[in-house]
N, CA, C and O atoms as CSV, one atom per row, in Angstrom:
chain,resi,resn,atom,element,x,y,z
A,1,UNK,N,N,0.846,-1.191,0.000
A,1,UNK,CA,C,0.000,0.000,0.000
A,1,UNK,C,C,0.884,1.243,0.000
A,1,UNK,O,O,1.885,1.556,0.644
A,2,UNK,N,N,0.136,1.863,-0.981
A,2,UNK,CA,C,1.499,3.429,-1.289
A,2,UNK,C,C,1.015,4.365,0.396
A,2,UNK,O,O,0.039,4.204,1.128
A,3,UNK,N,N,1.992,5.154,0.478
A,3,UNK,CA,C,2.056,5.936,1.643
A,3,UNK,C,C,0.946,7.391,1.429
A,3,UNK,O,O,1.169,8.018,0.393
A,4,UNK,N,N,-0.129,7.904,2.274
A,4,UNK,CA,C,-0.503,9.055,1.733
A,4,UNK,C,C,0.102,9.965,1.164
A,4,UNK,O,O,1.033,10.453,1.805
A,5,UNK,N,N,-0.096,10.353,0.211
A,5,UNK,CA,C,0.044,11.641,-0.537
A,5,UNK,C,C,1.044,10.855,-1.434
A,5,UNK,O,O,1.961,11.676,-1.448
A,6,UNK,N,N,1.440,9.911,-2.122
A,6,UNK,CA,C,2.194,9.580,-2.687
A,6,UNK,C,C,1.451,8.427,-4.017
A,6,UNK,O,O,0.932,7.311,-3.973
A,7,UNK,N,N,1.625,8.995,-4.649
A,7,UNK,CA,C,1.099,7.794,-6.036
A,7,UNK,C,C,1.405,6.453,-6.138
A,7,UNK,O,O,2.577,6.248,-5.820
A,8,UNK,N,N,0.845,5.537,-6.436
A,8,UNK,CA,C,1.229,4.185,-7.004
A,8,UNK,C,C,1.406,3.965,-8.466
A,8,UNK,O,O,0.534,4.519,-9.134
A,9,UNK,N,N,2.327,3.285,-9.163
A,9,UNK,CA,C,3.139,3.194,-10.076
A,9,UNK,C,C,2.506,1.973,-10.348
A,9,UNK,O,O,2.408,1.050,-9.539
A,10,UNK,N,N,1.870,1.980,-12.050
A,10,UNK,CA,C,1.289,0.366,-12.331
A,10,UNK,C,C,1.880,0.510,-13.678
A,10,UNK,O,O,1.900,1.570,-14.304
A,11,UNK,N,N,2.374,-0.644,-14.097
A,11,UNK,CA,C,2.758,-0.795,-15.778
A,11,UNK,C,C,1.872,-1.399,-16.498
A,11,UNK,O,O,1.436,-2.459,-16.049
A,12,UNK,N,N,1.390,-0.930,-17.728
A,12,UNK,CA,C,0.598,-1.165,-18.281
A,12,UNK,C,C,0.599,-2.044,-19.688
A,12,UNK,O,O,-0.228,-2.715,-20.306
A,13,UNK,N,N,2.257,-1.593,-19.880
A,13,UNK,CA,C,2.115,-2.666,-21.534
A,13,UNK,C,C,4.002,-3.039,-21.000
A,13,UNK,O,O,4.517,-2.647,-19.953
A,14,UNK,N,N,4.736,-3.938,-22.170
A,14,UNK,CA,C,5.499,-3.934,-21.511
A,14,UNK,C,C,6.648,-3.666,-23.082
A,14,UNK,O,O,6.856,-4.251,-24.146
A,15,UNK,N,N,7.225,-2.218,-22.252
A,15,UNK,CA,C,8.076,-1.853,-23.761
A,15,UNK,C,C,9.669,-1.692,-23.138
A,15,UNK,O,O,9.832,-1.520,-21.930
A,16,UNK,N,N,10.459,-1.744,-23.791
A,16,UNK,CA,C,11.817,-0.950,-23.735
A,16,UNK,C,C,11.563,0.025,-23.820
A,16,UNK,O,O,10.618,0.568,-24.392
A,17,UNK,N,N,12.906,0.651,-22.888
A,17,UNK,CA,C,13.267,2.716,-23.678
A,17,UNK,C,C,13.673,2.355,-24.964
A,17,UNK,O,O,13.249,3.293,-25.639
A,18,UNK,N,N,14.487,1.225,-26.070
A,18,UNK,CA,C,14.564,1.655,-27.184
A,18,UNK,C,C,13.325,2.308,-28.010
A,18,UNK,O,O,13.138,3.363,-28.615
A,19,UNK,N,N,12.390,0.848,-27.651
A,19,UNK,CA,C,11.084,1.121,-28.284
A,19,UNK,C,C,10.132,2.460,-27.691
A,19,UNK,O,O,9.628,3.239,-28.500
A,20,UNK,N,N,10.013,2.574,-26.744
A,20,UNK,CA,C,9.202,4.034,-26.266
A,20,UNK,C,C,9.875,5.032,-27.183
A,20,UNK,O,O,9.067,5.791,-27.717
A,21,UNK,N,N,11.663,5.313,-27.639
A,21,UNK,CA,C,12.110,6.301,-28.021
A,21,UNK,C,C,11.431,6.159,-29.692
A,21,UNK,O,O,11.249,7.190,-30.340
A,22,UNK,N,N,11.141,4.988,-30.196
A,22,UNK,CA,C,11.007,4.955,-31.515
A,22,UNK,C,C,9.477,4.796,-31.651
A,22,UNK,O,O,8.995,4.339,-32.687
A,23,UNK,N,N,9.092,4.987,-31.123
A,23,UNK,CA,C,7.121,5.434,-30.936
A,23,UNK,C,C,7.258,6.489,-31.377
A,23,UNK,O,O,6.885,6.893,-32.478
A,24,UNK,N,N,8.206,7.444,-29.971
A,24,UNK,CA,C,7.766,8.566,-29.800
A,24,UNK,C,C,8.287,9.361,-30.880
A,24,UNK,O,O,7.907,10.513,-31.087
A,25,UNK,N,N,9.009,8.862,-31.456
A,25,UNK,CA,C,9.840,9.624,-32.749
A,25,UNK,C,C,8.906,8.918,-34.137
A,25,UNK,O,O,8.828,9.673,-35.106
A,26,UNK,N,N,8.573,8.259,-34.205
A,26,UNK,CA,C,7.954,8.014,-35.514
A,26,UNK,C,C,6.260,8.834,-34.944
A,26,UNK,O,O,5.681,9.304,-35.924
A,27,UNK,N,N,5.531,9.025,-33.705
A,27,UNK,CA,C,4.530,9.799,-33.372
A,27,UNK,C,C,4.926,11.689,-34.057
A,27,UNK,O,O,4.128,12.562,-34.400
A,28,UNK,N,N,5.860,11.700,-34.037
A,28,UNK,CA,C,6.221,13.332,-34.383
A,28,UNK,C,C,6.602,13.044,-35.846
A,28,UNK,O,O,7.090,13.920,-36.560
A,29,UNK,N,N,6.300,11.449,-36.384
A,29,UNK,CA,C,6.950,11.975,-37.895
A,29,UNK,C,C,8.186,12.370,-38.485
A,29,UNK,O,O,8.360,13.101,-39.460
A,30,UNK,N,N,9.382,11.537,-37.455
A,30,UNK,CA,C,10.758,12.406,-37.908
A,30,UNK,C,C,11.295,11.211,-37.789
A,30,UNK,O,O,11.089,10.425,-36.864
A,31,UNK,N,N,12.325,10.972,-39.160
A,31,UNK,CA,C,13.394,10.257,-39.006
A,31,UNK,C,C,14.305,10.260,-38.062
A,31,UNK,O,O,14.532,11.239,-37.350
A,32,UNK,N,N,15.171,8.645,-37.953
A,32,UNK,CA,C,16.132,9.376,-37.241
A,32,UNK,C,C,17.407,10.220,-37.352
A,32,UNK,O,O,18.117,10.771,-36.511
A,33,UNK,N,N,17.454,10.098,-39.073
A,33,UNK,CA,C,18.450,11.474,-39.545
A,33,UNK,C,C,17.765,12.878,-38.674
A,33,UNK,O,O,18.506,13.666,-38.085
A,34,UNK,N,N,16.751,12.984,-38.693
A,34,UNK,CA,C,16.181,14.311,-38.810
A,34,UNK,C,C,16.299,14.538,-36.805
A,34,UNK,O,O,16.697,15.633,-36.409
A,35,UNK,N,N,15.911,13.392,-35.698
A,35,UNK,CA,C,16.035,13.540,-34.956
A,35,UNK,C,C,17.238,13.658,-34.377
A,35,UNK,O,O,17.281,14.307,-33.332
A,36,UNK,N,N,18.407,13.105,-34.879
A,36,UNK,CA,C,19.767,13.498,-35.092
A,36,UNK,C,C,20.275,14.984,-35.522
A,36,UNK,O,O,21.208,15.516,-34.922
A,37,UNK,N,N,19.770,15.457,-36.328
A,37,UNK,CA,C,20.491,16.819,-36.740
A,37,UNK,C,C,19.793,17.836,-35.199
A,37,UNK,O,O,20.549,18.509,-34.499
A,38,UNK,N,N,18.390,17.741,-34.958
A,38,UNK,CA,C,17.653,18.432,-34.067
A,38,UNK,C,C,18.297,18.438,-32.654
A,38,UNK,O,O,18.297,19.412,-31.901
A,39,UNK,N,N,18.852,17.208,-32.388
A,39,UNK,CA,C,19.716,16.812,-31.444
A,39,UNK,C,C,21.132,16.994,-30.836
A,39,UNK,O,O,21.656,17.070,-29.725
A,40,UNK,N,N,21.529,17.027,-32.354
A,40,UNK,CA,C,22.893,16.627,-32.398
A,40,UNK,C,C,23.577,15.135,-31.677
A,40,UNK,O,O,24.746,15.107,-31.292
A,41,UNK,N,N,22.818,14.159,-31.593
A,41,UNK,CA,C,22.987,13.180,-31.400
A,41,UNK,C,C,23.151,12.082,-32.883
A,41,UNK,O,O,22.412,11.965,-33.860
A,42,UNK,N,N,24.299,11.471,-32.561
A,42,UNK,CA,C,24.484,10.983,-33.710
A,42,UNK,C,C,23.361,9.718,-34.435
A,42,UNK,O,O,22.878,8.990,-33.567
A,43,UNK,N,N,23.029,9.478,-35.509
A,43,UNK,CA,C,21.888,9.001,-36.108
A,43,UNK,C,C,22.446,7.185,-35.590
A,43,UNK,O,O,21.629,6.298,-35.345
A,44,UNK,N,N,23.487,7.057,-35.546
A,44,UNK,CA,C,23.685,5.827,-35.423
A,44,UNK,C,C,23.601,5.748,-33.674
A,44,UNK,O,O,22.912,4.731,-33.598
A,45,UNK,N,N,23.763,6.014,-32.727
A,45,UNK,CA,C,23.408,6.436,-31.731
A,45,UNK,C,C,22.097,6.076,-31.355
A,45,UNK,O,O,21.747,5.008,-30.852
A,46,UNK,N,N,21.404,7.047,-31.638
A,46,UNK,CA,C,19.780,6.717,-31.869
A,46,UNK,C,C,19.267,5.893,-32.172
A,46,UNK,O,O,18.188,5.677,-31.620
A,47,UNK,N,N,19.813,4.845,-33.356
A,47,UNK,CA,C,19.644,3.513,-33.763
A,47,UNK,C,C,19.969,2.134,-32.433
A,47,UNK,O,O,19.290,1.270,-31.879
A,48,UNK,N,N,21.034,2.483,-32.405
A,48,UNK,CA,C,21.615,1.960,-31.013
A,48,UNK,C,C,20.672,1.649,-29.745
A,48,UNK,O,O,20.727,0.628,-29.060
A,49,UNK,N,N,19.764,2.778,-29.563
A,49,UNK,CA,C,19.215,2.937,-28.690
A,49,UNK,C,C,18.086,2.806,-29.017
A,49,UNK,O,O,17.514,2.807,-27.927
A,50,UNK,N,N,17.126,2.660,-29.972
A,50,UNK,CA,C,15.989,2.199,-30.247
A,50,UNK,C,C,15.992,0.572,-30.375
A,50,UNK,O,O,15.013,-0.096,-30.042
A,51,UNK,N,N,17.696,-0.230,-31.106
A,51,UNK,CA,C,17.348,-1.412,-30.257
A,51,UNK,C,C,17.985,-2.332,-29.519
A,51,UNK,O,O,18.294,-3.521,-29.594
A,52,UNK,N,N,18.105,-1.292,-28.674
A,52,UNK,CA,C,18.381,-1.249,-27.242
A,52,UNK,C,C,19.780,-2.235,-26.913
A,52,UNK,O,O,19.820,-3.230,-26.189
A,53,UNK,N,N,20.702,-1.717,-27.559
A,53,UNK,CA,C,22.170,-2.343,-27.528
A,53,UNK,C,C,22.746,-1.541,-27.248
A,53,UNK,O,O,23.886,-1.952,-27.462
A,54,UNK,N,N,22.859,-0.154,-26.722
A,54,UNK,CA,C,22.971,1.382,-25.828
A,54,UNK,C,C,22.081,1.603,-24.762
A,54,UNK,O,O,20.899,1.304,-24.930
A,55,UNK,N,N,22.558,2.208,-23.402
A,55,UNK,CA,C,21.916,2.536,-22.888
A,55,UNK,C,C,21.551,4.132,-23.002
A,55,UNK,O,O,22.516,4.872,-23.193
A,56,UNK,N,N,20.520,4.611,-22.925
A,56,UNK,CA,C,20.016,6.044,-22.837
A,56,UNK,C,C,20.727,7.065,-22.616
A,56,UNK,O,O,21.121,8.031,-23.269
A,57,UNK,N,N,20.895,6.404,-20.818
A,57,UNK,CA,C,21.372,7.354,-20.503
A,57,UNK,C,C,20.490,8.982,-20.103
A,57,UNK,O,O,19.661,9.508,-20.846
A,58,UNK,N,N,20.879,9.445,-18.961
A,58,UNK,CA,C,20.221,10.894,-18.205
A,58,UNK,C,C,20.483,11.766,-18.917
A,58,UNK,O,O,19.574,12.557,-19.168
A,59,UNK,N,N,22.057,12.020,-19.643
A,59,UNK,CA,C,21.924,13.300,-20.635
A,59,UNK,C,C,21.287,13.052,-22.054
A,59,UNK,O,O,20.723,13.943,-22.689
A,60,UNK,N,N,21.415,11.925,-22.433
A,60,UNK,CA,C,20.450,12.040,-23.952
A,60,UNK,C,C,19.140,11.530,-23.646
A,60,UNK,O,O,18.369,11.817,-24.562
A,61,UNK,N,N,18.418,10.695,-22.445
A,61,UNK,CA,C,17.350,11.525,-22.533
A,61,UNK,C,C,16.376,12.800,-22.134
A,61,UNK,O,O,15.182,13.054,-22.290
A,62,UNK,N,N,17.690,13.575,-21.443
A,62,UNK,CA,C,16.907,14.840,-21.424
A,62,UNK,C,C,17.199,15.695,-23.036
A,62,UNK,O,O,16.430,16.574,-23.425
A,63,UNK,N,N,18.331,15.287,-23.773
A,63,UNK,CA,C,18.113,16.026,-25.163
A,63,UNK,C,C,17.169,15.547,-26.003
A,63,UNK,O,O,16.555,16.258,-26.799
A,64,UNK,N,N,16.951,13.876,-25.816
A,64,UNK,CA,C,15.753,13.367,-26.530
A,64,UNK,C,C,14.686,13.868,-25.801
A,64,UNK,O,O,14.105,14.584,-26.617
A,65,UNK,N,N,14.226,13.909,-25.003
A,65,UNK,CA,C,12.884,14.567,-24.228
A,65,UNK,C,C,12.518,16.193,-24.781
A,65,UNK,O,O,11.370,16.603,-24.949
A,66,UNK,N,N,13.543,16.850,-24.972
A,66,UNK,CA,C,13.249,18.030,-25.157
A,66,UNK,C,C,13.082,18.015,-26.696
A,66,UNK,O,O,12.551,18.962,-27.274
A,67,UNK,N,N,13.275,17.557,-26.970
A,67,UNK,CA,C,13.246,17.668,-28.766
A,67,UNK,C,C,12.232,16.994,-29.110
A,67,UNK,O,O,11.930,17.328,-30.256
A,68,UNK,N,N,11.420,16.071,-28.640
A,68,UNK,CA,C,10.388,15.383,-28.768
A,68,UNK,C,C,8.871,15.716,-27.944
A,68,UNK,O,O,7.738,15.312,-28.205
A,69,UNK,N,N,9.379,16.642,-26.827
A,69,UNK,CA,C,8.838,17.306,-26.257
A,69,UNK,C,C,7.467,16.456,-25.191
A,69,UNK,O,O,6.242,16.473,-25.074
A,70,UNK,N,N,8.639,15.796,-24.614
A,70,UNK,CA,C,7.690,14.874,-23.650
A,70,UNK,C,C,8.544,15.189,-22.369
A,70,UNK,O,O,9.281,16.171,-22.457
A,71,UNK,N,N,8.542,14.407,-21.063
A,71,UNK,CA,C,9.188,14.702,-20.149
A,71,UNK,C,C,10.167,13.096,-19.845
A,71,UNK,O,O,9.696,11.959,-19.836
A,72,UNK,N,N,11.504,13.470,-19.640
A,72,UNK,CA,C,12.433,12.590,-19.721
A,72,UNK,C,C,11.557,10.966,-19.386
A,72,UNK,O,O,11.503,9.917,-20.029
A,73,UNK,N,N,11.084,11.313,-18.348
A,73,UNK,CA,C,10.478,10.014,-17.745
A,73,UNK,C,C,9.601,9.333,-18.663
A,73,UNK,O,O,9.691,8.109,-18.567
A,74,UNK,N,N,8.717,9.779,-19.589
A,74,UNK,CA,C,8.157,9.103,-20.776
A,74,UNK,C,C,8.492,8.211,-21.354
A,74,UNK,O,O,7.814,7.249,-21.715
A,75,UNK,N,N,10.646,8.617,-21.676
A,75,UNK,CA,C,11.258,7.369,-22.901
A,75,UNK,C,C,11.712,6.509,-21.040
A,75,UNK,O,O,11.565,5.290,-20.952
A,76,UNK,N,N,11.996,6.961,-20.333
A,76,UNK,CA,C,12.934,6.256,-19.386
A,76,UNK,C,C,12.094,5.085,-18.491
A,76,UNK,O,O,12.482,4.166,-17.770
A,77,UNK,N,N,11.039,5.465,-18.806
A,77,UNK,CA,C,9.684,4.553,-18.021
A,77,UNK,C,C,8.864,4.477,-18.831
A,77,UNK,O,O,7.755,4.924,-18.536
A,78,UNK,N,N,9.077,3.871,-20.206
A,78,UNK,CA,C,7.320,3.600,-20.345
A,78,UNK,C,C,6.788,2.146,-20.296
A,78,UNK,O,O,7.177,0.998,-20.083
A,79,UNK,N,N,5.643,2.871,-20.626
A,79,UNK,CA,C,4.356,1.748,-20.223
A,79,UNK,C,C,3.926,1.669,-18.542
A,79,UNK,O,O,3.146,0.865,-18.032
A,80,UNK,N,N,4.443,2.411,-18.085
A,80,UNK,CA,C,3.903,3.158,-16.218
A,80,UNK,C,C,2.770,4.353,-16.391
A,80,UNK,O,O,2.677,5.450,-16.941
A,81,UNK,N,N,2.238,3.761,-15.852
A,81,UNK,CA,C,1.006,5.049,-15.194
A,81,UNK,C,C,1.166,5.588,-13.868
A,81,UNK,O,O,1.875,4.920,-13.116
A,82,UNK,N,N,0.695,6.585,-13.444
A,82,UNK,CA,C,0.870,6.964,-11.847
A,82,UNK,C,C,-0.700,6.974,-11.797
A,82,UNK,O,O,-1.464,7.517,-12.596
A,83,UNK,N,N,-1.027,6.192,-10.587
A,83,UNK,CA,C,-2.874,5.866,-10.197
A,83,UNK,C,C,-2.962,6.806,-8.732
A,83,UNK,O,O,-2.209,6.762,-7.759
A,84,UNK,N,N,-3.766,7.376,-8.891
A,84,UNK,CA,C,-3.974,8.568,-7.620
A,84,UNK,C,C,-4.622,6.978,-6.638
A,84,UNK,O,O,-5.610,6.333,-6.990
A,85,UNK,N,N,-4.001,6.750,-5.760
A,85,UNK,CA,C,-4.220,6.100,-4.644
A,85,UNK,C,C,-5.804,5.776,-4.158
A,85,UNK,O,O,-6.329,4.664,-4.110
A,86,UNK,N,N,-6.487,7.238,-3.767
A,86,UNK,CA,C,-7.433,7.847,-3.720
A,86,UNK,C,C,-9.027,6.663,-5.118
A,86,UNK,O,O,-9.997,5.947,-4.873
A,87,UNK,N,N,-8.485,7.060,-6.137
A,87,UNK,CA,C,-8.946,6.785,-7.294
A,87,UNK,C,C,-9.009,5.175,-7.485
A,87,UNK,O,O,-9.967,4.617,-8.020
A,88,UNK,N,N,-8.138,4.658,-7.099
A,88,UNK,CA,C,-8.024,3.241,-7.246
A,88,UNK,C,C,-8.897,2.323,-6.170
A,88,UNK,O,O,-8.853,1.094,-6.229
């Protein structure tokens, strides 16, 4: 049982960060040349990491987050929901 005032964490599908990063980049319609130049992260890089033979990593996904315009935790956790305690 989560502690008051604090959310519970449920997963809902079950993905990699490669794959969350390559959702979220084919959802905006951009290659990964194109998410590469926006980035400056190298295109092979990005490849790397969509399947998932790289790790992420805290600084590229806050440059991938911002360029894709989600919040880091999106590519770094997906398939998590936060359930208001309350609600459940």
């Amino acid at each position: 049982m989560a502690k008051k005032g604090y959310k519970k964490a449920e997963q809902n599908i079950d993905m990699s960060v490669g794959e969350s990063l390559k959702v979220l980049r084919e959802l905006q319609e951009l290659t990964q040349k194109e998410l590469a130049e926006i980035t400056g992260i190298a295109q092979a890089t990005i490849s790397a990491i969509e399947r998932d033979r790289i790790n992420l990593g805290i600084e590229r996904a806050k440059v991938l987050a911002r360029a894709l315009r989600v919040h880091p935790a999106v590519i770094v956790f997906p398939g998590w929901d936060l359930l208001d305690e309350d609600a459940a």
